[in-house]
DRENDO-1510 file (C-alpha; in Angstrom, 1 decimal, always signed):
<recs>
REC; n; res; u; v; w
REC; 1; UNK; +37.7; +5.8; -5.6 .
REC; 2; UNK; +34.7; +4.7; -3.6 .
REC; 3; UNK; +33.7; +1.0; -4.0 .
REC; 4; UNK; +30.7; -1.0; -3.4 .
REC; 5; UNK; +32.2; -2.2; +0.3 .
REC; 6; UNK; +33.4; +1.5; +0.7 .
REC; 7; UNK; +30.4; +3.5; -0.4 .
REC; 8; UNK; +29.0; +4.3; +3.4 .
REC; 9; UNK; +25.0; +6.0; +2.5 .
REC; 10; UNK; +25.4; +7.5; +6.2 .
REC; 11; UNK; +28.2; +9.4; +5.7 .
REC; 12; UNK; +28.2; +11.4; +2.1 .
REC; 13; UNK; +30.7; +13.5; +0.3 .
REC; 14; UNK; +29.7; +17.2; +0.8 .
REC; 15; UNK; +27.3; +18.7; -2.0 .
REC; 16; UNK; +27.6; +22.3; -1.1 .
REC; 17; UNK; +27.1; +24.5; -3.4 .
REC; 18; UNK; +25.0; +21.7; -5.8 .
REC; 19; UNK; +21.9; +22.0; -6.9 .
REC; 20; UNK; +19.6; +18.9; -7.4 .
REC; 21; UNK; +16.2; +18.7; -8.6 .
REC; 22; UNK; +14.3; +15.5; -7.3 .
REC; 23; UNK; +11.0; +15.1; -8.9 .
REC; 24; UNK; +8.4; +13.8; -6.6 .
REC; 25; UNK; +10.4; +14.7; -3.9 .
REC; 26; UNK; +7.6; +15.7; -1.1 .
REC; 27; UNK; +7.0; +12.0; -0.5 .
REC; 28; UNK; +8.0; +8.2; +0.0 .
REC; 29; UNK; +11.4; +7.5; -1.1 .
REC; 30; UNK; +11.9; +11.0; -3.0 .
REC; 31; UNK; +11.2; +12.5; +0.4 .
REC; 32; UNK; +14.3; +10.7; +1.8 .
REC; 33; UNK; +16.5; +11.2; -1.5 .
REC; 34; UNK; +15.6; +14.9; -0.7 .
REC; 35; UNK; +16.1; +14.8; +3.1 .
REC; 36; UNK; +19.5; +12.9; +2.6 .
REC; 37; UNK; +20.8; +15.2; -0.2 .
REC; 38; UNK; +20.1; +18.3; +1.8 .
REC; 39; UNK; +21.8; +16.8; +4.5 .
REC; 40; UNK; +25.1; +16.6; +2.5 .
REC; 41; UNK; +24.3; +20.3; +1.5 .
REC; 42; UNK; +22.8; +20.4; -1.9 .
REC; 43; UNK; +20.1; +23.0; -2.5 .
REC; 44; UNK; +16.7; +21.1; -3.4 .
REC; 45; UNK; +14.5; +21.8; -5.9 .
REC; 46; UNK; +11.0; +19.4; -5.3 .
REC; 47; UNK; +9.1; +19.2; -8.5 .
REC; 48; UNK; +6.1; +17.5; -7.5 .
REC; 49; UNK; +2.0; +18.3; -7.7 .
REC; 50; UNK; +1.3; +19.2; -4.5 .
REC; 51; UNK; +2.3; +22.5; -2.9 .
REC; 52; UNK; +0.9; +21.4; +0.4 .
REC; 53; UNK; +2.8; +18.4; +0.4 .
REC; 54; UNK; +5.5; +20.1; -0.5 .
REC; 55; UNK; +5.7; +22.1; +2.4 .
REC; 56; UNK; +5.1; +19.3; +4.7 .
REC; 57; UNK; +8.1; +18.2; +3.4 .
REC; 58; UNK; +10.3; +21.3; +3.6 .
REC; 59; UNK; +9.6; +22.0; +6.8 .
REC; 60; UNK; +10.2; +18.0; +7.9 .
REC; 61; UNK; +13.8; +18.4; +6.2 .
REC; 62; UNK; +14.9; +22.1; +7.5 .
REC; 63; UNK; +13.4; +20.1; +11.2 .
REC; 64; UNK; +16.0; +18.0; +10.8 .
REC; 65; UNK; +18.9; +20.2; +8.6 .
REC; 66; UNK; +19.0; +23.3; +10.1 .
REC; 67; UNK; +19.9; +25.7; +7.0 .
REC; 68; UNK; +18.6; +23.1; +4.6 .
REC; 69; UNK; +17.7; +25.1; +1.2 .
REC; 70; UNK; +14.9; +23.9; -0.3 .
REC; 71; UNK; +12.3; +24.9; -3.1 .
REC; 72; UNK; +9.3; +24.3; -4.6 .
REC; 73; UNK; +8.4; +23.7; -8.3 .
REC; 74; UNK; +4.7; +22.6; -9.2 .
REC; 75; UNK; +4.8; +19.4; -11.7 .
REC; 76; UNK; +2.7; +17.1; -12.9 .
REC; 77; UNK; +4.5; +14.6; -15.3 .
REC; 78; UNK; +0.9; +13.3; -16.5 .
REC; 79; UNK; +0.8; +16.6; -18.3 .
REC; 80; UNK; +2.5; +18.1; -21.2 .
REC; 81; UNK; +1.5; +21.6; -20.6 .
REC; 82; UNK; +2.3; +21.2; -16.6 .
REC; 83; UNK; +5.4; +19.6; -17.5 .
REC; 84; UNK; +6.4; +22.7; -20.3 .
REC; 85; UNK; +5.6; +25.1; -17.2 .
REC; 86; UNK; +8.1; +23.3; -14.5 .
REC; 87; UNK; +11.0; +23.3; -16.9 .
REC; 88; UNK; +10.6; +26.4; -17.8 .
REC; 89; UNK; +10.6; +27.5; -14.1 .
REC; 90; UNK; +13.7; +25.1; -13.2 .
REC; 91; UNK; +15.7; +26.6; -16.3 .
REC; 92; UNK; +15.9; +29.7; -14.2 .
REC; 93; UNK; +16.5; +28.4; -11.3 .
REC; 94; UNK; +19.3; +26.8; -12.7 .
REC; 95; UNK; +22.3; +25.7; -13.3 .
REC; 96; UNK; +21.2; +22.2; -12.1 .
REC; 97; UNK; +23.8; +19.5; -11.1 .
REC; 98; UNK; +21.9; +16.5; -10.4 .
REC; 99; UNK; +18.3; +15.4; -12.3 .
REC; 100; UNK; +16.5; +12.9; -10.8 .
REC; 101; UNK; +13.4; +11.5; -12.3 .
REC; 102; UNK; +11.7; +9.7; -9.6 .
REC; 103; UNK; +8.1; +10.9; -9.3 .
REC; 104; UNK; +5.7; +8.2; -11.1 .
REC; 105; UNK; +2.2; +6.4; -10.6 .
REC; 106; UNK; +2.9; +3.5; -8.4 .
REC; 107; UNK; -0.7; +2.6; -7.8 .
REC; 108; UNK; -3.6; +2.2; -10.2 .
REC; 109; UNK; -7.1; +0.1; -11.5 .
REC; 110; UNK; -7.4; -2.9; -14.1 .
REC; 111; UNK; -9.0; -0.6; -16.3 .
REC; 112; UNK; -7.3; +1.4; -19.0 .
REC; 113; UNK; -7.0; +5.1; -18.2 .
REC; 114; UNK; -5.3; +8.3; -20.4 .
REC; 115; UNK; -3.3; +11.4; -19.7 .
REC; 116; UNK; -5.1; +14.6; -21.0 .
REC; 117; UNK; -2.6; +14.4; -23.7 .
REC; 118; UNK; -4.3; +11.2; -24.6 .
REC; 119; UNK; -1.0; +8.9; -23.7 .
REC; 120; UNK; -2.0; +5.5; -21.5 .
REC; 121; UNK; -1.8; +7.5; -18.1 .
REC; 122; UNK; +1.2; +4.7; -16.8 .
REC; 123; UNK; +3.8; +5.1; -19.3 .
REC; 124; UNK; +2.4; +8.1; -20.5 .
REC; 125; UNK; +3.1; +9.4; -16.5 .
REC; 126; UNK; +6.3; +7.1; -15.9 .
REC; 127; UNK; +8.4; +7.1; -19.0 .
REC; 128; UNK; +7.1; +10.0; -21.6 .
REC; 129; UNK; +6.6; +12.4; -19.0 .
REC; 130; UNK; +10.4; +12.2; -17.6 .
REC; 131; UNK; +11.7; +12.2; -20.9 .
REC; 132; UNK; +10.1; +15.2; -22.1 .
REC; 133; UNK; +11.0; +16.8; -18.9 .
REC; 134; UNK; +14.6; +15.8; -19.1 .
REC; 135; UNK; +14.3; +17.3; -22.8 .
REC; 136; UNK; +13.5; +20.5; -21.6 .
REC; 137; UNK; +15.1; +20.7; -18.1 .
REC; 138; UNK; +18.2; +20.1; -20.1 .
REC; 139; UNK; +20.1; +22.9; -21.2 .
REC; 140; UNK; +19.9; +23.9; -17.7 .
REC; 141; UNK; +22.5; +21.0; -16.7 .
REC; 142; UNK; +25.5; +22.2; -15.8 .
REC; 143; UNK; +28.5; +20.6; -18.3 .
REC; 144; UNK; +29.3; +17.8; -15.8 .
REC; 145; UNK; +25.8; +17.2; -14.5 .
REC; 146; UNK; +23.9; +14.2; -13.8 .
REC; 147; UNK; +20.6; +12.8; -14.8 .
REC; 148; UNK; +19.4; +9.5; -12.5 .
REC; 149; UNK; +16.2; +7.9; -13.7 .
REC; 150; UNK; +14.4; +5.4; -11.7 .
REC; 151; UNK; +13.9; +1.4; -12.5 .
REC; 152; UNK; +12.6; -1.3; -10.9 .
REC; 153; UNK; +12.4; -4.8; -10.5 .
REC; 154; UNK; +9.0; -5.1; -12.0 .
REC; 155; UNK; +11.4; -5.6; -15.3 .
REC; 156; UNK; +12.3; -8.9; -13.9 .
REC; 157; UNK; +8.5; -10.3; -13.6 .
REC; 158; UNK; +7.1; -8.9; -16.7 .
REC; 159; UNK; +8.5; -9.7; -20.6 .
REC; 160; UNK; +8.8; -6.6; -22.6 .
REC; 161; UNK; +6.8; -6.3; -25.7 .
REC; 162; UNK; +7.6; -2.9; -27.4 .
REC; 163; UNK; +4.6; -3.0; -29.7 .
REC; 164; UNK; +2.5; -2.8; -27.0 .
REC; 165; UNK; +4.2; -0.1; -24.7 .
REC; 166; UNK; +0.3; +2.0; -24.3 .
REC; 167; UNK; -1.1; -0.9; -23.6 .
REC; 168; UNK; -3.3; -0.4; -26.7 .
REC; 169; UNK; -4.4; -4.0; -27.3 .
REC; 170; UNK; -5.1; -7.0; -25.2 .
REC; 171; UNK; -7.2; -7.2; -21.5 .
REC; 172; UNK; -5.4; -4.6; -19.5 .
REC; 173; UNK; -3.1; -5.2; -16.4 .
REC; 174; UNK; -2.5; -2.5; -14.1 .
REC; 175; UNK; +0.6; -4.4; -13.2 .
REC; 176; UNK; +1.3; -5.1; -16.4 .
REC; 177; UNK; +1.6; -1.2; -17.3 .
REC; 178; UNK; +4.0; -0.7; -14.6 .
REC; 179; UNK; +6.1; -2.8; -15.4 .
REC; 180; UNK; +6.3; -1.6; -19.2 .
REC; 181; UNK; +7.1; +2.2; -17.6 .
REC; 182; UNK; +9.7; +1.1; -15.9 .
REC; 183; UNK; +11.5; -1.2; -19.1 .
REC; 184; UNK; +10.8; +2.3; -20.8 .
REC; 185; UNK; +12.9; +4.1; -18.4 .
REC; 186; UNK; +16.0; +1.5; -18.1 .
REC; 187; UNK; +15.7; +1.8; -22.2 .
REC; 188; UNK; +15.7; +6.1; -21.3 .
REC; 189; UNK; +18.4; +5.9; -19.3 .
REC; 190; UNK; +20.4; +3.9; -21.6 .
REC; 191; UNK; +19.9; +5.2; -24.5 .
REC; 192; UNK; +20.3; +9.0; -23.2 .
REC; 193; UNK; +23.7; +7.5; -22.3 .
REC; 194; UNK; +24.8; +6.3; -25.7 .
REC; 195; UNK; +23.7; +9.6; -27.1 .
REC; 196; UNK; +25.7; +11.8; -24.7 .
REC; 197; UNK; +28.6; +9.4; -25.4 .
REC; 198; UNK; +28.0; +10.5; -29.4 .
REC; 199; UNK; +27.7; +14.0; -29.2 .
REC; 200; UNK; +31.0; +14.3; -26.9 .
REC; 201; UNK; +28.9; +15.7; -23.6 .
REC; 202; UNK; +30.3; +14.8; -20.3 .
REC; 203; UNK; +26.8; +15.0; -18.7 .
REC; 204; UNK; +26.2; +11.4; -17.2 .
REC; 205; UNK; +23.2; +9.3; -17.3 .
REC; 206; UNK; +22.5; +6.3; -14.7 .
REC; 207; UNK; +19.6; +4.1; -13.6 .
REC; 208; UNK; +18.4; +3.2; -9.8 .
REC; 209; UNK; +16.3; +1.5; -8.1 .
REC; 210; UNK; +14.9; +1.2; -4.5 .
REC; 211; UNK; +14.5; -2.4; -3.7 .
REC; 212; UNK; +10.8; -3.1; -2.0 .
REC; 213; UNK; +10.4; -0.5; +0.0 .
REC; 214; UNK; +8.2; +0.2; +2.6 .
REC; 215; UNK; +6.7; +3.4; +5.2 .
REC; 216; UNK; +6.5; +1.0; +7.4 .
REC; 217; UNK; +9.9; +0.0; +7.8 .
REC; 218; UNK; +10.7; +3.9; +7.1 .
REC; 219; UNK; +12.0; +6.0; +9.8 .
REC; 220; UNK; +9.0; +8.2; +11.3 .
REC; 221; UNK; +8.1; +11.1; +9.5 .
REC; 222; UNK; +5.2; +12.9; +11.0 .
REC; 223; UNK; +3.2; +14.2; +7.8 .
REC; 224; UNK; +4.9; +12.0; +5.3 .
REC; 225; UNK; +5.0; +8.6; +6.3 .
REC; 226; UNK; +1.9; +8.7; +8.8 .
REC; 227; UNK; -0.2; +5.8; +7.7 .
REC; 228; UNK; +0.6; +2.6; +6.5 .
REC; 229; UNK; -0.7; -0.1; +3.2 .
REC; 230; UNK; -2.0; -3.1; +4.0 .
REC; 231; UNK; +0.9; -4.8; +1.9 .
REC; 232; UNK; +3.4; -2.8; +3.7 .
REC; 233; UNK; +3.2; -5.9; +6.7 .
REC; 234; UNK; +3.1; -8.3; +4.4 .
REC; 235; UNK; +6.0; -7.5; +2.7 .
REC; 236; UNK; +7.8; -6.3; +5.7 .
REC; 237; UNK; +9.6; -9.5; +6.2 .
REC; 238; UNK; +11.5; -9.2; +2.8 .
REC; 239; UNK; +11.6; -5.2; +2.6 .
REC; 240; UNK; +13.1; -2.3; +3.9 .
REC; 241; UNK; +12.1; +1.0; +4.6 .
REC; 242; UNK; +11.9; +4.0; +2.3 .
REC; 243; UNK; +15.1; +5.7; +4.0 .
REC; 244; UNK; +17.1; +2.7; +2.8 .
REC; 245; UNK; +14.9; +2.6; -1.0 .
REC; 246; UNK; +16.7; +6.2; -1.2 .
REC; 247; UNK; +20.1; +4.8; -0.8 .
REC; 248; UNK; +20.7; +3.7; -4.5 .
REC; 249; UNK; +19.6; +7.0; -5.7 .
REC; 250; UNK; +21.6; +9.0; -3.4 .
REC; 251; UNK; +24.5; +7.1; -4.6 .
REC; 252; UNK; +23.7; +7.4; -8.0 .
REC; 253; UNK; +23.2; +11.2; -8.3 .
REC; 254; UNK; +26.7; +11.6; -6.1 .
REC; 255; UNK; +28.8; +8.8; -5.6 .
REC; 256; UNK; +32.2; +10.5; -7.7 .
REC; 257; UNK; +32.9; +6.8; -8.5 .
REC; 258; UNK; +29.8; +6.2; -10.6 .
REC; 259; UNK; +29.9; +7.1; -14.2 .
REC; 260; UNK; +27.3; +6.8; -16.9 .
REC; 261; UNK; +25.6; +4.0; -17.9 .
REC; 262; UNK; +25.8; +2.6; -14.3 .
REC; 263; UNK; +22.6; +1.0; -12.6 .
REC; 264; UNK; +22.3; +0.7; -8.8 .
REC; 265; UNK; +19.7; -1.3; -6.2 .
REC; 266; UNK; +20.2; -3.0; -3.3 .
REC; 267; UNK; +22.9; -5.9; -2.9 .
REC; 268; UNK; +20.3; -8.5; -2.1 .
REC; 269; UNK; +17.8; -7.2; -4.9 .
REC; 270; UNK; +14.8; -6.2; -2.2 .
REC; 271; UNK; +17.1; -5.0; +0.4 .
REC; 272; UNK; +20.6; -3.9; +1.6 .
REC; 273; UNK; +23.9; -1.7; +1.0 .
REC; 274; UNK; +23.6; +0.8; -2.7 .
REC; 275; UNK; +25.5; -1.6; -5.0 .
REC; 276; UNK; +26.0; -1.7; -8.9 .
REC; 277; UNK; +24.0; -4.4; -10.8 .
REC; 278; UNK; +23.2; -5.8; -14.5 .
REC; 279; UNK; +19.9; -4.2; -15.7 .
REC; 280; UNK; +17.2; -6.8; -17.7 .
REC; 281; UNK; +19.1; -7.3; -21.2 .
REC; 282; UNK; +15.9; -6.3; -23.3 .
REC; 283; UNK; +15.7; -3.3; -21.3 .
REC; 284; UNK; +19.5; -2.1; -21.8 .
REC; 285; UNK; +19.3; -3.1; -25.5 .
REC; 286; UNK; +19.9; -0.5; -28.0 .
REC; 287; UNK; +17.3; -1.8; -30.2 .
REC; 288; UNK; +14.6; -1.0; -27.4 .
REC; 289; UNK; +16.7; +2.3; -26.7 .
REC; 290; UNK; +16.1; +3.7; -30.6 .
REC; 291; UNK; +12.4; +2.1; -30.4 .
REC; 292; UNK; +11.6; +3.8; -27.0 .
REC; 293; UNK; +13.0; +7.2; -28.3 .
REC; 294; UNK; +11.1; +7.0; -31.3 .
REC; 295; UNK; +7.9; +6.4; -29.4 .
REC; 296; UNK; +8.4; +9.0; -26.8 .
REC; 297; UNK; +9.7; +11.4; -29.5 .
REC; 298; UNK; +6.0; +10.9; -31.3 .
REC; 299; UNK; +3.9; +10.4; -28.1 .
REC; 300; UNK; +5.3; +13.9; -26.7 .
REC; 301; UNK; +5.9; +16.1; -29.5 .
REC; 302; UNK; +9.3; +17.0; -28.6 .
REC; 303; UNK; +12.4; +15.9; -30.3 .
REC; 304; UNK; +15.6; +15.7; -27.5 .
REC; 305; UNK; +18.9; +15.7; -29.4 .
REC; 306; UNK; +21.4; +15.9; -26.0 .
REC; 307; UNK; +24.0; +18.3; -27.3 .
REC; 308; UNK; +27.9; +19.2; -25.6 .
</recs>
C-alpha cells in the first residue's frame, strides 16, 4: 500500500488498458495530468473547447510517448447544451475509468458576467458545469471508477456564504467568485462521496488540488506553455511549475491506496511531494454538501441520483 513518503509521481503504476477523461486537458496543469497519465498508458480523452489546442497538445504528448492514445471531445462547461453534446459523445467512447474535472475559468473582470444559461459565468463555469457533466458522463463509469474534482486554496482566503453562491447581491469580486467555485466543488466532491457510500456503489470520489502553480517554473512545452504572466515571476519564489501542480491529481485519479473521500495538494500547501490533507471544514460539511446539490440541481436542470 503506497504511502505519502512512498507515493513516487515519477514512477507510476501502469494504467494500460484505462481510460481517463481529463477535462481541460489541452492546457496548463490538465496538459501535464494528460501527458503524465498517457505516459503510464491510459488512453486520454481531452474534453476541452479548443480543437486547435487540442491538437497542439496531442501531438506534444505522442512527441514525448510514442504510442500515446489520445482523443478529442469538444466541451465547454459554461454551456448546458455544449456540455449535453460532450457526454453524450464520451458515453460512447466509454467505459471510462478515471473522471477528472479540471477545466474551469481561472481568470476574469470585477464585473459580474453570465453563462448563456443565465448562471454567474464563475460558478456557473467551475462548479455547475462539472456537476452536470459528471451527471451525465456517469453511467459511462466503469463499477470501480473514479471521479477527481479539482479544489483550491482560494477556500482558505475566502469565508463561504452559501446564500450568495451567484454572486447575486453585493459589489462583485472576481476573486471572490473563484473562490465560491472552488468551496462548491470541495462540497461536490464530498457530497457525491456520501451519496455513492448510500447507494452501495464502489465508484470513488476525491478532491485535489495543484498548489500555486506556474508555466514558468513548468517544464518547456513548445505550444502550451510558450509565454509567461506577469505574476508568474512574482510568485515564482513560493511556486512550482504546472508539471508538479499535476502531481496531486495524478495521484488522486490512480494512486490504488487512495479511496474516496480523500483530498490531495502539495505537502507544503503551494509546493512539494502529492500528499493527503484536511479540506476547509465549511467546505466538507454535509450541510453545504445538501445545499450545493440543491443549488446545482435547480441552476442546471438535471437531477444526479449516483446509482450501483
Amino acid at each position: 500500500m503506497a504511502t505519502d513518503s512512498s507515493w513516487d509521481p515519477t514512477a507510476l503504476p501502469s494504467q494500460a488498458g484505462k481510460t481517463i477523461v481529463v477535462t481541460g486537458g489541452n492546457a496548463g496543469i490538465g496538459y501535464f495530468v494528460s501527458e503524465q497519465l498517457a505516459a503510464a498508458g491510459a488512453r486520454i480523452i481531452m474534453a476541452s473547447r479548443s480543437n486547435e489546442k487540442a491538437d497542439v497538445a496531442a501531438t506534444s504528448i505522442r512527441a514525448r510517448v510514442p504510442g500515446a492514445q489520445i482523443e478529442f471531445v469538444k466541451l465547454d462547461l459554461s454551456s448546458l447544451g455544449s456540455i449535453r453534446e460532450a457526454a453524450e459523445k464520451i458515453r460512447k467512447l466509454g467505459p471510462i475509468d478515471v473522471l477528472i474535472n479540471n477545466a474551469g475559468t481561472t481568470t476574469g473582470s470585477n464585473k459580474r458576467a453570465v453563462t448563456e444559461d443565465g448562471l454567474e459565468f464563475v460558478v456557473g463555469s467551475n462548479a455547475f458545469g462539472p456537476y452536470a457533466f459528471t451527471a451525465l458522463v456517469f453511467p459511462a463509469l466503469t463499477k470501480s471508477a473514479r471521479v477527481v474534482s479539482l479544489g483550491s486554496m482560494a477556500t482558505r482566503l475566502v469565508k463561504l456564504d452559501p446564500a450568495n453562491l451567484q454572486s447575486t447581491t453585493g459589489r462583485y469580486n472576481f476573486f471572490r467568485a473563484y473562490a465560491y467555485s472552488k468551496h462548491a466543488m470541495h462540497a461536490f466532491a464530498f457530497e457525491l462521496q456520501r451519496k455513492l457510500d448510500a447507494a452501495g456503489s464502489s465508484v470513488e470520489s476525491l478532491l485535489a488540488h495543484p498548489g500555486s502553480a506556474v508555466d514558468l517554473l513548468s517544464s518547456r512545452r513548445p505550444g502550451i506553455n510558450d509565454h509567461f504572466a506577469p505574476l508568474d515571476y512574482l510568485s515564482a519564489i513560493i511556486s512550482q511549475g504546472k508539471d508538479r501542480g499535476a502531481w496531486p491529481i495524478v495521484r488522486a485519479a490512480i494512486d490504488p491506496a487512495a479511496v474516496g473521500g480523500e483530498f490531495y495538494g502539495p505537502r507544503r500547501s503551494v509546493s512539494g511531494r502529492p500528499v493527503r490533507l484536511d479540506p476547509v471544514a465549511s467546505s466538507a460539511s454535509a450541510e453545504f454538501g445538501k445545499e450545493f446539490w440543491h443549488q446545482a440541481e435547480a441552476a442546471t436542470g438535471i437531477t444526479f441520483v449516483p446509482d450501483a
